[in-house]
C-alpha positions as CSV (number, residue, x, y, z in Angstrom):
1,X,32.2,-23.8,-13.1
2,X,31.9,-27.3,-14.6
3,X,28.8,-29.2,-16.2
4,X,28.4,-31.2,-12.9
5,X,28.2,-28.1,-10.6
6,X,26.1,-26.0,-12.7
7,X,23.5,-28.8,-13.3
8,X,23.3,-29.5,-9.2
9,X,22.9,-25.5,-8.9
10,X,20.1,-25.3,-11.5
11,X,19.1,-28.4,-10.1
12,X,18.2,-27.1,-6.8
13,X,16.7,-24.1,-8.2
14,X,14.2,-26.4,-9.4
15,X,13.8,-28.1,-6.7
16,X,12.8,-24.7,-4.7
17,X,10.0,-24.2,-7.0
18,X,8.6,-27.3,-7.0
19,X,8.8,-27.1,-2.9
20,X,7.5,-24.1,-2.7
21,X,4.4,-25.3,-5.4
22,X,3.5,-27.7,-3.4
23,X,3.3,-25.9,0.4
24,X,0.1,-23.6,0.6
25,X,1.4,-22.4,4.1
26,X,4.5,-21.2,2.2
27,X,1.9,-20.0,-1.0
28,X,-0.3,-17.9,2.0
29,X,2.8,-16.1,2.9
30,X,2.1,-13.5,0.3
31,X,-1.4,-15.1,-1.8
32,X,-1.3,-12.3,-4.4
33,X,2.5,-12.7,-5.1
34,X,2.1,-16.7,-5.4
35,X,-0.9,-16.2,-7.6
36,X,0.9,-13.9,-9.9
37,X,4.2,-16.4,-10.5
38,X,2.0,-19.9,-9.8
39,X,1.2,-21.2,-13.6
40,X,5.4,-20.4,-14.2
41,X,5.7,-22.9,-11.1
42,X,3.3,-25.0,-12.4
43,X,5.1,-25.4,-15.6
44,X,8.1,-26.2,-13.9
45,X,6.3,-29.5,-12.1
46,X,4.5,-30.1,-15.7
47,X,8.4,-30.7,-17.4
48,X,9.6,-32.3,-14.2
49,X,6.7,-34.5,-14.1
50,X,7.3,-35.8,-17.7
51,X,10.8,-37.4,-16.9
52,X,9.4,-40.5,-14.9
53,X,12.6,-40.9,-13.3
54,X,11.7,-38.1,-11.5
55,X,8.0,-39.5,-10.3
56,X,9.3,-40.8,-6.9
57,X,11.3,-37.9,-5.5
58,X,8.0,-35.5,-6.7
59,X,6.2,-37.6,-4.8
60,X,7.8,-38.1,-1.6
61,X,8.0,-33.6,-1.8
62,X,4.5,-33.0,-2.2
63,X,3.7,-35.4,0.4
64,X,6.5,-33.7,2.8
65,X,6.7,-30.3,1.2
66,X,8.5,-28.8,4.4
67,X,11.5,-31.7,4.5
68,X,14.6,-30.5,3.4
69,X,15.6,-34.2,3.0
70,X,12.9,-34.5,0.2
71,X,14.1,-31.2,-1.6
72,X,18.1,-32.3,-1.6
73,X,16.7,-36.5,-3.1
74,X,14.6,-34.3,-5.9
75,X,17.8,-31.6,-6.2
76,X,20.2,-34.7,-6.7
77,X,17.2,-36.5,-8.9
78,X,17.2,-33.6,-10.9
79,X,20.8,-32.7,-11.8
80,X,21.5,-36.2,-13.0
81,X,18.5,-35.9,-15.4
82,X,19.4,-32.8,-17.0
83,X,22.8,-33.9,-17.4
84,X,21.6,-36.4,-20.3
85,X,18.6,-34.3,-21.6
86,X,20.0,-30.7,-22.5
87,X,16.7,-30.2,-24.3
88,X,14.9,-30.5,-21.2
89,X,17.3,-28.6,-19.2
90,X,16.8,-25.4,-21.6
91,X,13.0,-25.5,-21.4
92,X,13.2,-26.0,-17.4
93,X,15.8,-23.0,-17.9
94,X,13.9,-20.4,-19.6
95,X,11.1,-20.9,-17.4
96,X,12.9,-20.5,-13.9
97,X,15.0,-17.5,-15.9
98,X,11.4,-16.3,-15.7
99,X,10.6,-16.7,-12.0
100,X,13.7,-15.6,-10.7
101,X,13.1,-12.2,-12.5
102,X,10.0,-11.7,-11.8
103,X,8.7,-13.5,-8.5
104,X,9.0,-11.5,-5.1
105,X,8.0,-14.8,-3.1
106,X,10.7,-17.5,-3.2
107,X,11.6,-20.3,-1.0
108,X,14.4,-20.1,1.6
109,X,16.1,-23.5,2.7
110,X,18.4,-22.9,5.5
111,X,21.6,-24.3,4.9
112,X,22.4,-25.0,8.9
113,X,18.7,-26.3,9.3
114,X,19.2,-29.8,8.9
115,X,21.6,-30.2,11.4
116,X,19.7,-28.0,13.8
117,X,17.7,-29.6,16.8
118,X,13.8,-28.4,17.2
119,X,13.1,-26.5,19.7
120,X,10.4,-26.8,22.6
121,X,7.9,-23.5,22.0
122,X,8.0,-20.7,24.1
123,X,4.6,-19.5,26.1
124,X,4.3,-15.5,26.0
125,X,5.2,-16.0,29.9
126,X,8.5,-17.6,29.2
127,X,9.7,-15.5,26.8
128,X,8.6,-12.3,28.7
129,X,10.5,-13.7,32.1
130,X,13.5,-13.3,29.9
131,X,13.6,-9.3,29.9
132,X,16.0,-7.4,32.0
133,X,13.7,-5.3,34.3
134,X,16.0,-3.8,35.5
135,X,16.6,-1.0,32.2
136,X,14.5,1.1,32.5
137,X,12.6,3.3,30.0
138,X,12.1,7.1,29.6
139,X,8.9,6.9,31.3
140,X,7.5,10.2,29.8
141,X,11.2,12.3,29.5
142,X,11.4,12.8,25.6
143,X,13.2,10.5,23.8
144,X,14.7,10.6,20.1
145,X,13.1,6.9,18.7
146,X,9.4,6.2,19.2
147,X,8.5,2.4,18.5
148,X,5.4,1.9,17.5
149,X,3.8,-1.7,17.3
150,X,0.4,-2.1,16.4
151,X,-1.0,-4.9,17.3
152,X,-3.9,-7.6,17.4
153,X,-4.3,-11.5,18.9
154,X,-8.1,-12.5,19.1
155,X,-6.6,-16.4,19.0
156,X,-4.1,-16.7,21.9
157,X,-2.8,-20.1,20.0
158,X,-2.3,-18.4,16.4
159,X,1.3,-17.2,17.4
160,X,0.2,-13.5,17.1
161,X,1.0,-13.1,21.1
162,X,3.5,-15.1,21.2
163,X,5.0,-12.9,18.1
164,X,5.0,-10.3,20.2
165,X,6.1,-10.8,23.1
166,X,9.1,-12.0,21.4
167,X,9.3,-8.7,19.3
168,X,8.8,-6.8,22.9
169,X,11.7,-9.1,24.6
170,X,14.1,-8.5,21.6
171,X,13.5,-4.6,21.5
172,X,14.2,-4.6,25.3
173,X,17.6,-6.3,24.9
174,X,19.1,-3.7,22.0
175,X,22.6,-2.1,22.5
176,X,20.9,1.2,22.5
177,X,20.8,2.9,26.3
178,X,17.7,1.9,27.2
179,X,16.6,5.4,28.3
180,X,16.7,6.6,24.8
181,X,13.6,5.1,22.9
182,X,10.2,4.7,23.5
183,X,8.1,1.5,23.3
184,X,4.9,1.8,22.5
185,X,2.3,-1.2,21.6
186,X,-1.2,-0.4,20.3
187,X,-3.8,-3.0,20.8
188,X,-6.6,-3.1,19.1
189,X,-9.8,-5.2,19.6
190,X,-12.8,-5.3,20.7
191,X,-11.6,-5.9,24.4
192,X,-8.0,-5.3,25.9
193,X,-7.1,-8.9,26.1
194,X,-3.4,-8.4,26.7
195,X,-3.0,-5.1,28.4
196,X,-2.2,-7.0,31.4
197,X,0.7,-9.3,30.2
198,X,2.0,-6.7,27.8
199,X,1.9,-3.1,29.9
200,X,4.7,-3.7,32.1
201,X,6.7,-4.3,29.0
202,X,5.8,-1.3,26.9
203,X,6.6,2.3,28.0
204,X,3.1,3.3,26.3
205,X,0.1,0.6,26.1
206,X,-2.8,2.0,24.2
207,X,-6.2,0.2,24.2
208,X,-7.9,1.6,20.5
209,X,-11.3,0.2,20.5
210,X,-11.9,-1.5,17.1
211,X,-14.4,-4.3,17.1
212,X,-14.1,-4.5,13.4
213,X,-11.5,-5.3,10.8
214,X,-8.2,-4.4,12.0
215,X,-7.0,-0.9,10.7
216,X,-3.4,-0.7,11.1
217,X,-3.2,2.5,9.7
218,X,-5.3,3.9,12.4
219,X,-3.9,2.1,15.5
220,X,-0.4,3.3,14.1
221,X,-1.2,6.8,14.0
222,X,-2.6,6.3,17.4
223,X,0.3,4.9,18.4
224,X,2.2,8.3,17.2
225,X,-0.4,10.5,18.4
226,X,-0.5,9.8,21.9
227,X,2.2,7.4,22.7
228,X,5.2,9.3,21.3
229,X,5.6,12.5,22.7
230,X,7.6,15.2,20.6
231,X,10.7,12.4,19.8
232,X,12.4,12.8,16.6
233,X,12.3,9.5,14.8
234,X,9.0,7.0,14.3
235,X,9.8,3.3,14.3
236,X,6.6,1.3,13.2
237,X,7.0,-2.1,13.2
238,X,4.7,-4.9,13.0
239,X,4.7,-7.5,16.3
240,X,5.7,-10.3,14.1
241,X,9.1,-8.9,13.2
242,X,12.4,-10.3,15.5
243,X,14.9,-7.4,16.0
244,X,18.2,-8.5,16.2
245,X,20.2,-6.6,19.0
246,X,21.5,-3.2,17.2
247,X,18.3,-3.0,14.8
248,X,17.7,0.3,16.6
249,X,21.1,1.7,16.7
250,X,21.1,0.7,12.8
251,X,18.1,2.6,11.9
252,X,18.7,5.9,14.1
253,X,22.2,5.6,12.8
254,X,21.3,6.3,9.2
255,X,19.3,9.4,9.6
256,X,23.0,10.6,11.7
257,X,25.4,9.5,8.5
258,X,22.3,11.4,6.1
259,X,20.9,14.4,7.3
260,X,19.1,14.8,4.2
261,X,17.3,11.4,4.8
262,X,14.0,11.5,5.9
263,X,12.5,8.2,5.4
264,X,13.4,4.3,5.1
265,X,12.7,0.9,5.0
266,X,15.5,-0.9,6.8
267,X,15.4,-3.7,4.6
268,X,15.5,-5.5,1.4
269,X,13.9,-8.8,1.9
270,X,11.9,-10.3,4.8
271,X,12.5,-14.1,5.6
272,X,9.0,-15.2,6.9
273,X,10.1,-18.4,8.8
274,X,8.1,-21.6,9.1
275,X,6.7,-22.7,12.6
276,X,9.8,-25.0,13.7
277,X,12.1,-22.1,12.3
278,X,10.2,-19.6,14.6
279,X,10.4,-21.4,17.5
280,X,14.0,-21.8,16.9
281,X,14.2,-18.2,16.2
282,X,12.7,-17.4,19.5
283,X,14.6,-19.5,21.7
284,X,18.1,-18.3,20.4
285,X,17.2,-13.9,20.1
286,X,15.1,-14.6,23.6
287,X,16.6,-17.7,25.7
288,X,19.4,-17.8,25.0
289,X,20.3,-14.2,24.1
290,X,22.0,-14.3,20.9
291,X,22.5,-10.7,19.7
292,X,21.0,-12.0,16.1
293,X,19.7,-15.2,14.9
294,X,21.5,-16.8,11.7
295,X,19.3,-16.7,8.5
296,X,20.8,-20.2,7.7
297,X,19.1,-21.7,10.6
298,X,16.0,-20.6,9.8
299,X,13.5,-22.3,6.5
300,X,10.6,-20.7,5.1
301,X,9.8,-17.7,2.5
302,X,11.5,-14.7,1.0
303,X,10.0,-11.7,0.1
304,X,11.8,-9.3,-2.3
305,X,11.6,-5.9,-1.7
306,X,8.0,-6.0,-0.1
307,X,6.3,-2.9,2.3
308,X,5.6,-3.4,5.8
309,X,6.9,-4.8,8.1
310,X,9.0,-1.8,9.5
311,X,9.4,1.9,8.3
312,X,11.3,4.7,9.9
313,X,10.5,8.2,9.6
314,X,10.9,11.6,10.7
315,X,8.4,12.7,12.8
316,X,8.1,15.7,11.6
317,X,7.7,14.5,7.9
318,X,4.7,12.0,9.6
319,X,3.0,14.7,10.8
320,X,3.2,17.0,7.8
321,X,2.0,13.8,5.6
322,X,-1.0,13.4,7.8
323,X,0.4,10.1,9.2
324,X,-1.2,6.7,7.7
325,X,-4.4,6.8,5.7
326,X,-6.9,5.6,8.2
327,X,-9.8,4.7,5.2
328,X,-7.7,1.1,4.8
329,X,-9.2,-1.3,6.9
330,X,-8.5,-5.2,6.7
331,X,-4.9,-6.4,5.4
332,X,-2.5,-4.8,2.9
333,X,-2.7,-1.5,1.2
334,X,-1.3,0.6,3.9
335,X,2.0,0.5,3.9
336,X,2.3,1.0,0.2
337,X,0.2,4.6,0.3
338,X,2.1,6.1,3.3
339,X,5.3,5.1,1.6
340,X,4.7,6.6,-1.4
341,X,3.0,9.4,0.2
342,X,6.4,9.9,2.2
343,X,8.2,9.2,-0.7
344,X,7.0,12.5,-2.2
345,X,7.5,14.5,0.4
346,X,10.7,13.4,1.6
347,X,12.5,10.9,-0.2
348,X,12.0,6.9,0.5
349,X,15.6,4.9,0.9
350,X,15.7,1.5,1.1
351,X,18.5,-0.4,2.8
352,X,20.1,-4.0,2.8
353,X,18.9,-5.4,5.9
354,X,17.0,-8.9,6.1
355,X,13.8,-8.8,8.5
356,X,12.9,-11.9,10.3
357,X,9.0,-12.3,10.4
358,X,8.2,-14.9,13.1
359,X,5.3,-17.7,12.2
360,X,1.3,-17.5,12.8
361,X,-1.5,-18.8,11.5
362,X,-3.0,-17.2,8.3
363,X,-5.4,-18.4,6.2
364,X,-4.5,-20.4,3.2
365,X,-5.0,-19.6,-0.3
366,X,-7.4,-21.0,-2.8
367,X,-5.7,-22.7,-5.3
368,X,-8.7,-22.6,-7.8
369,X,-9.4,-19.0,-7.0
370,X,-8.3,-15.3,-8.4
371,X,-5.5,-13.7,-6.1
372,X,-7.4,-11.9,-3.4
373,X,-8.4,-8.1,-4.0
374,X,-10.1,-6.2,-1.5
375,X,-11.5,-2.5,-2.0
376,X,-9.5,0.4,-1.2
377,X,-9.0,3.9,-1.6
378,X,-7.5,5.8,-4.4
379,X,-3.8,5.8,-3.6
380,X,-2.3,8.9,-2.2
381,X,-5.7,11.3,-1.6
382,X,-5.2,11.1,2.1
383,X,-6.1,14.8,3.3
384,X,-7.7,14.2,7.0
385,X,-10.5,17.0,7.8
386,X,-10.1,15.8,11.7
387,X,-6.7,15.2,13.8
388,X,-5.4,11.6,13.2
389,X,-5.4,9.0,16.0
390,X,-8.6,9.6,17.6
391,X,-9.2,6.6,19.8
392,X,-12.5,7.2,19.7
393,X,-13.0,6.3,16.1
394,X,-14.3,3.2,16.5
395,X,-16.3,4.0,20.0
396,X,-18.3,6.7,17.5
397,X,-19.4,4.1,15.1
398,X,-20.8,1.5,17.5
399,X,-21.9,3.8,19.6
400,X,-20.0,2.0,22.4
């Protein structure tokens, strides 16, 4: 590789640091991870920031932090200044050696997204008239694949419905017989604001009465409990995620090849796309029915190896684990215990798939402030005293 290509590599490198230092949307992706790996970003702007031929093209990216026209003028900016000043190239070096070990949330730039057209959003309407009615589901015959899709959209302009109607559009269109799996979405709330638009789309709609902070945990094993019948295989996955159109023939397939395999995550990575990304996304998987949607058409975040998202499991191994620990409410934490709950009972494999996690709003991260924590329970003491899933949990509590 010659001096010229190696600089514009390392160069761009750089340039996906400082992007990604300067977007707090991209930063509230995954506040904890950003925290962790910020002051290495911020050391990369502090030497980039001391070559003043650099000032302009700094400038124009933390005004327009999302424009891949402004990363490619720094990247090119870049490469030509460590070209004369080796000494700065080594210290910008040993610090991105340092993120690109250690950081699980990294920028990704589409390569096609340039050249791409925005498209119009779709309303949960639109994207809904898209499903083929006409396959229809196992009504209550037993299946082999329960999906379960817990779910929650107090806003109905944060993206969250729009999310999943999406996620409900692309998991009707999937090469698998349509008889053969199970949909099942779980909304919980204080209210059942979507039963109507999202019932005739589901096989299973469950209304779990939560007015409180939303317990995944709970509403998935809810989900399991009394949307899934006696089927072999449990699909959670969040509304957010975009299934491509053999996702489910992919992850079913796996436990077929292993018999010995009784859990999974289906992925590596997750690409959590940006708002025009996720429209795009949308329109292609759901419009215009594109089997998969092209990672190089979509910009936003990569996560590296992170839970959630989507876990498969044997049913029978859910049950004997005492499905998800219901005592995490709020965000995070979750996913993590029953996966390494699982993982000692059964095995946890992890496999090279790339999720697609559609856009919605989230709050931002402080930048002045200590990565968020919340209280939770010791790791891996779930040992429920009652059956799991009641849907009157909540109902109890509020004496509703």
């Amino acid at each position: 590789m010659s001096d010229l290509s190696t600089h514009l590599r390392r160069a761009r490198r750089l340039a996906d640091c400082a992007m990604l230092a300067f977007d707090p949307q991209a930063q509230s992706t995954c506040p904890p991870w950003w925290h962790w790996t910020r002051p290495d970003h911020e050391r990369i702007l502090e030497l980039l920031r001391a070559e003043p031929r650099l000032a302009g093209p700094l400038d124009e990216l933390a005004r327009t932090p999302r424009q891949a026209a402004a990363h490619r003028r720094l990247s090119l900016a870049v490469a030509e200044v460590l070209a004369d000043r080796p000494t700065l190239e080594w210290e910008l070096t040993a610090v991105l050696d340092v993120i690109e070990q250690t950081a699980r949330l990294g920028l990704h730039l589409g390569e096609q997204v340039a050249e791409l057209p925005v498209e119009a959003p779709m309303t949960v309407d639109q994207i809904l008239a898209t499903v083929d009615r006409s396959r229809r589901g196992p009504g209550s015959t037993p299946t082999r694949i329960t999906v379960v899709v817990p779910f929650r959209a107090r806003d109905p302009h944060d993206g969250r419905a729009r999310n999943l109607a999406a996620c409900l559009a692309s998991l009707a269109d999937q090469d698998l017989p349509r008889g053969t799996y199970r949909i099942v979405v779980v909304e919980s709330d204080s209210e059942p604001r979507w039963q109507a638009t999202v019932e005739p789309y589901a096989d299973r709609y469950l209304f779990a009465y939560n007015p409180g902070p939303f317990n995944k945990a709970w509403a998935v094993n809810c989900g399991v409990v009394h949307g899934g019948g006696p089927d072999e295989l449990v699909c959670v996955l969040d509304g957010d995620v975009l299934p491509d159109a053999d996702f489910l023939t992919r992850g079913a397939g796996r436990f077929d090849h292993d018999p010995t395999l009784q859990v999974h995550w289906p992925y590596r990575d997750i690409v959590f796309a940006d708002p025009d990304s996720s429209d795009r996304a949308v329109a292609l998987r759901c419009a215009k029915g594109e089997d998969a949607v092209d990672h190089a058409a979509l910009r936003g975040v990569f996560l590296r190896r992170p839970p959630g998202g989507c876990i498969w499991v044997r049913r029978r191994l859910f049950d004997w684990s005492g499905g998800m620990d219901e005592r995490f409410e709020g965000w995070g934490g979750e996913d993590n215990d029953f996966a390494w709950r699982a993982d000692f009972l059964g095995g946890v494999e992890r496999f090279g798939d790339t999720l697609v996690h559609l856009h919605h709003a989230r709050a931002l991260p402080d930048p002045d402030g200590p990565a968020p924590r919340t209280e939770t329970p010791q790791w891996c003491t779930w040992r429920p005293t009652a059956p799991i899933g009641d849907l009157a949990k909540y109902r109890s509590r509020s004496g509703a």
